[in-house]
N, C-alpha and C positions, 0 to 999 in steps of 0.2 A: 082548742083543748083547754081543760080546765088547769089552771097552773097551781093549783091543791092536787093533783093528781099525783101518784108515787111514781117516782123514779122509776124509772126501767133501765136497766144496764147491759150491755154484752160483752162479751170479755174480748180481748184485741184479738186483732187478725180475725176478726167476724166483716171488717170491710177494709178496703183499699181508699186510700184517700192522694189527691192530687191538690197541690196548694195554688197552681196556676202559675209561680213563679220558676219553676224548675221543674222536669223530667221527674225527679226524686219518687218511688212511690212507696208509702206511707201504711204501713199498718195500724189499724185504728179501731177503738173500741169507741163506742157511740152512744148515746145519755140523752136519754127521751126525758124533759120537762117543760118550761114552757116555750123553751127552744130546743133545736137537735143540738147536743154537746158535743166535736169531736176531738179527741184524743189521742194522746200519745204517750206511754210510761205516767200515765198520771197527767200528764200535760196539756191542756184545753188548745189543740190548734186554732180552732173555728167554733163559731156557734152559727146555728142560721136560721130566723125565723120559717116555721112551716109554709107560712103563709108566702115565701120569697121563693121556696123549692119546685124547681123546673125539672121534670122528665126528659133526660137528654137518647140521642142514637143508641143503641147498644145491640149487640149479641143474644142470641137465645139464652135462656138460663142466667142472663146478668139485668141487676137493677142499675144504672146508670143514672146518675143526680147532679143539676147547678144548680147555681143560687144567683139570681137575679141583685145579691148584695154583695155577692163574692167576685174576687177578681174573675173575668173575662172565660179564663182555660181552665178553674176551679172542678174537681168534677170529684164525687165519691162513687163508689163502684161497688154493690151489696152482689154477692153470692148465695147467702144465707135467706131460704124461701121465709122463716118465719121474723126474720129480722125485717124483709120488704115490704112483707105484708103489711106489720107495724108501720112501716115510714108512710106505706102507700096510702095507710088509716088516718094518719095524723092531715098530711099534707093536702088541703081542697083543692089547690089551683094548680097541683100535679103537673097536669093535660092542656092545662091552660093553653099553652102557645104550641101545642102539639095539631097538627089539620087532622079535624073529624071527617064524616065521612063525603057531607057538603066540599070541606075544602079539598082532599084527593080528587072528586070528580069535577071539581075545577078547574084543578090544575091539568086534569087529562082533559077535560075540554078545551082547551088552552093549546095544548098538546099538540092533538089532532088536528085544530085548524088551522096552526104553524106548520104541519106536515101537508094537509089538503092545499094551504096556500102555494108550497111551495112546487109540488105536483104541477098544480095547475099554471103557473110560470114558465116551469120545464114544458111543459105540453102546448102551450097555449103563447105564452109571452116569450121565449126565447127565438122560436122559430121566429116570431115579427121582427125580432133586435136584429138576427143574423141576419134576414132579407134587408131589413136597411143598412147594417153596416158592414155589408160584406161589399157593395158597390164606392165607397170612401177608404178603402184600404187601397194603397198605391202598389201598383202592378210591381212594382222594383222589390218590394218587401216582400211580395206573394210569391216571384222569384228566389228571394234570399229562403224563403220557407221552404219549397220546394227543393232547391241544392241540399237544404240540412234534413227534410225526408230522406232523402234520394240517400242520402251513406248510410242510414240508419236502418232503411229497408234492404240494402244490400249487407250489413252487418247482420242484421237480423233473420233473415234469410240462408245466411251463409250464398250466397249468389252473387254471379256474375257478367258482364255483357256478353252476350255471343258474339262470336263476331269473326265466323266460316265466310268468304269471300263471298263464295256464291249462295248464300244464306242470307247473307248481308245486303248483296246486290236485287238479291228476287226481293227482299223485307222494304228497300229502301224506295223499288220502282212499287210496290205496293201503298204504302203508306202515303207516298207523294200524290198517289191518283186520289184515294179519300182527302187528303189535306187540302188540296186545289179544289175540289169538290165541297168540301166545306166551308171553304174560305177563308183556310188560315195562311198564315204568310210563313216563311221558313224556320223564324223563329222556335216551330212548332220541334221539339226533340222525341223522339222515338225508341226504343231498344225491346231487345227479348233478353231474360234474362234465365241464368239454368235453375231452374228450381221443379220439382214434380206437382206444386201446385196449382190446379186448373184455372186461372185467375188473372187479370187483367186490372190494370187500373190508371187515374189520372193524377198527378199530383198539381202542388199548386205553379202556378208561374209555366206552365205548358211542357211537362213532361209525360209520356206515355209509354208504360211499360208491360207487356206483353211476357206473361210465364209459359216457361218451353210446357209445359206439364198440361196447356190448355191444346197449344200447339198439336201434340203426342195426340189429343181424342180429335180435333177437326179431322173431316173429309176433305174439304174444299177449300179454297181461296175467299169463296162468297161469304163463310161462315165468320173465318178471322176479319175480313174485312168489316161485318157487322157491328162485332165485338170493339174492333178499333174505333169505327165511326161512333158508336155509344159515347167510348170514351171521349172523346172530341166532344162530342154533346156537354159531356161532365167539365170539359175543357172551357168550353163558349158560355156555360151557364155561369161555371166561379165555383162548383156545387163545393170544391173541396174546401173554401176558403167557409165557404157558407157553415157546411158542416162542422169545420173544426172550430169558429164561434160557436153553435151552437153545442159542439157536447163538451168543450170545453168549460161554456158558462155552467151545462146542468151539470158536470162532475163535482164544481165546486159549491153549486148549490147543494147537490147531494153531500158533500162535506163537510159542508155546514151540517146539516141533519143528524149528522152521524158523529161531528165533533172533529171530522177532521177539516182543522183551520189553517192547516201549512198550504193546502193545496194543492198538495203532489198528486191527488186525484184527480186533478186537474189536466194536470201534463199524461198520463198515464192514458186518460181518453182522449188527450189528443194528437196523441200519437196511434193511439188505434184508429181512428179517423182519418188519418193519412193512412198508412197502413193498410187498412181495408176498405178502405173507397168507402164510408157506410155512411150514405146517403139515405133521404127521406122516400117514401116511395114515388112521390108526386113528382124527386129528383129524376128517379130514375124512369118514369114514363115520360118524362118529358126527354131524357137522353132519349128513350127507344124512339121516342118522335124525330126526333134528328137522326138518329140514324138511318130510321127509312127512307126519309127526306134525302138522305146523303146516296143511299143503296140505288133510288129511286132514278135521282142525278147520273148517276152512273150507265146506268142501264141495267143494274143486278138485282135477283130478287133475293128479299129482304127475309122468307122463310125460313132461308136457310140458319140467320143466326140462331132462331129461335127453335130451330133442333139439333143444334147446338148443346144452348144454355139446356134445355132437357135431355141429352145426355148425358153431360156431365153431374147434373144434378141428380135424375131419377124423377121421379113421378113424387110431386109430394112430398120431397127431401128439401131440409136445411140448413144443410151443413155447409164448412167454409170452403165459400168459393164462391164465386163472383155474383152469387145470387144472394149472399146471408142474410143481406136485409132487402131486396130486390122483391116485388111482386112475382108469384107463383110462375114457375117454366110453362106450365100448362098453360096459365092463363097469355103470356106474352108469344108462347109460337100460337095459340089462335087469333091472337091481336096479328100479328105477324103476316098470319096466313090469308087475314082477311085483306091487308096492305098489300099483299105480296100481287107481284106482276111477271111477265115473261120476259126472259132477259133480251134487251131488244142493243145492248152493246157488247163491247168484243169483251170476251175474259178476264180478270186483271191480271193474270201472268200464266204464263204457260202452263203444261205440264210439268215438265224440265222444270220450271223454275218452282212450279210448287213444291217438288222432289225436294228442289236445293232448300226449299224455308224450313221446310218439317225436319232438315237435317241443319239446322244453323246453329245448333250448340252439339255437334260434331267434332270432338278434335279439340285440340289445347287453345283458350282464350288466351289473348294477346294483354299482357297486363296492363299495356301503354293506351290500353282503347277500354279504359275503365268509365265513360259517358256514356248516355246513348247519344246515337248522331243526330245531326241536322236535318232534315228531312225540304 
């Protein structure tokens, strides 16, 4: 700008001015010559070559101004449309450090393939890390996990062990013929617990817990017993320890993305992971494989779990319960059905005693028998 040019003046309180040293804010009248003049009662705060004035963040309806020669937190703040205009006139390099529209779709490409990368991680790279290091985590620690599920899912449940004599007694001679059958050793602990939801699950370190509310829909012995052997499966693979590396790792990758860096997104899936047994599905056709394996050992046919699981569920239904992330009911009673054989061993408990199972949260629980047992 020509510095023979006339004065231009505005009269105060036509801008806001901030001196970078202090909060203070500053009413200011401003003096276009061959530098911006700012003011106060007369008094010249600042001057600042046009050529140094940077367009900063601002608010709709607000002009917002640094100076690349002014302290750091400097900042004037125009309200006034024909006051801005003027400043906007003077000053060429405005824009200068402001991203056009090159640099926005940089930065968003930038963006995205920090998000694609990180997808593909969770999809691809986590599931490898939990398969190798879910077999180097020491069975003692997988236990100590499994004790501190176990209060959490009974706090969280509001629930409790059943533990009706002859509930107890039919539950116990049942379990024991799958577990021998499976090939685990007594270590293996058991329970049903009262709750009305249809579901079943394993946790870490060899616990297995059976909800009265699955109980309530069986017919049969054959049916629970399926159910149980599954879990066993989930038991013999590790799947829970598995799992909870893996959505453990992706919640806090996803918290990164999202900015949360404490990682309580972290603990929060993984404790849903205990909690709901939520396994991969490749997890859990590989339990259904053990478990026919198990049914098969026995001499019971294995269809039965899998009309079951589609009772409980419905045709085509998702909801919680021991299938939420599990392959289709439909599709596992015809896997089921095509496995399935004619039962060529004796029952695994009576009548009588399946009476007693389906009634095993009958009657006041004993608060001294808050574990499941030994099996």
């Amino acid at each position: 700008m020509d510095s023979d040019a006339p004065e231009i003046s505005k009269p105060p309180n036509a801008a806001t001015y901030f001196d970078g040293a202090s909060s203070r804010r500053r009413a200011v009248a401003l003096h276009f010559s061959d530098r911006l003049e700012i003011s106060e009662h007369e008094q010249t705060l600042a001057a600042w070559d046009y050529a140094d004035i940077r367009r900063a963040d601002s608010p709709s309806g607000m002009l917002r101004l640094g100076c690349l020669s002014a302290p750091a937190l400097a900042r004037l703040e125009v309200r006034d449309n024909a006051l801005a205009a003027e400043l906007v006139s003077r000053c060429a390099k405005l824009d200068e450090n402001t991203p056009g529209r090159r640099g926005v779709a940089i930065i968003v490409g930038w963006s995205l393939a920090a998000a694609a990368s990180i997808v593909a991680v969770v999809l691809f790279g986590l599931p490898l890390i939990a398969d190798r290091l879910t077999p180097l985590v020491p069975e003692a620690f997988e236990r100590r996990l499994g004790e501190v599920a176990d209060s959490q899912i009974k706090t969280m449940f509001n629930a409790k062990v059943c533990d009706n004599a002859a509930g107890q007694k039919a539950f116990v001679k049942l379990v024991t013929s799958i577990r021998e059958s499976a090939g685990f050793d007594t270590s293996v602990q058991a329970g049903v617990l009262s709750s009305p939801i249809p579901n079943a699950f394993a946790l870490p370190g060899g616990k297995v817990y059976l909800f009265d509310g699955l109980l309530a829909k069986a017919d049969n012995a054959d049916e629970i017993a399926g159910v149980l052997a599954h879990e066993l499966g989930h038991l013999k693979h590790r799947d829970s320890m598995r799992g909870l590396i893996r959505d453990g790792s992706t919640s806090f990758l996803i918290g990164l993305l999202f900015g949360d860096i404490t990682g309580s997104s972290a603990l929060i899936f993984g404790s849903r992971t205990l909690v709901t047994s939520s396994h991969s599905r490749e997890a859990e056709t590989n339990a259904d494989d053990f478990a026919i394996d198990v049914m098969h050992r026995l001499g019971r046919p294995a269809k039965p779990t899998g009309e079951l699981l589609l009772r409980v569920t419905g045709k085509g239904s998702k909801g919680l319960s021991i299938i939420s992330t599990h392959p289709l009911s439909e599709d596992r009673l015809a896997r089921m059905g095509r496995e399935d054989r004619q039962a060529s061993g004796p029952p695994l408990l009576t009548s009588e005693e399946w009476r007693s199972l389906k009634s095993i949260c009958d009657g006041k629980s004993d608060p001294a028998k808050s574990d499941p047992a030994k099996i």
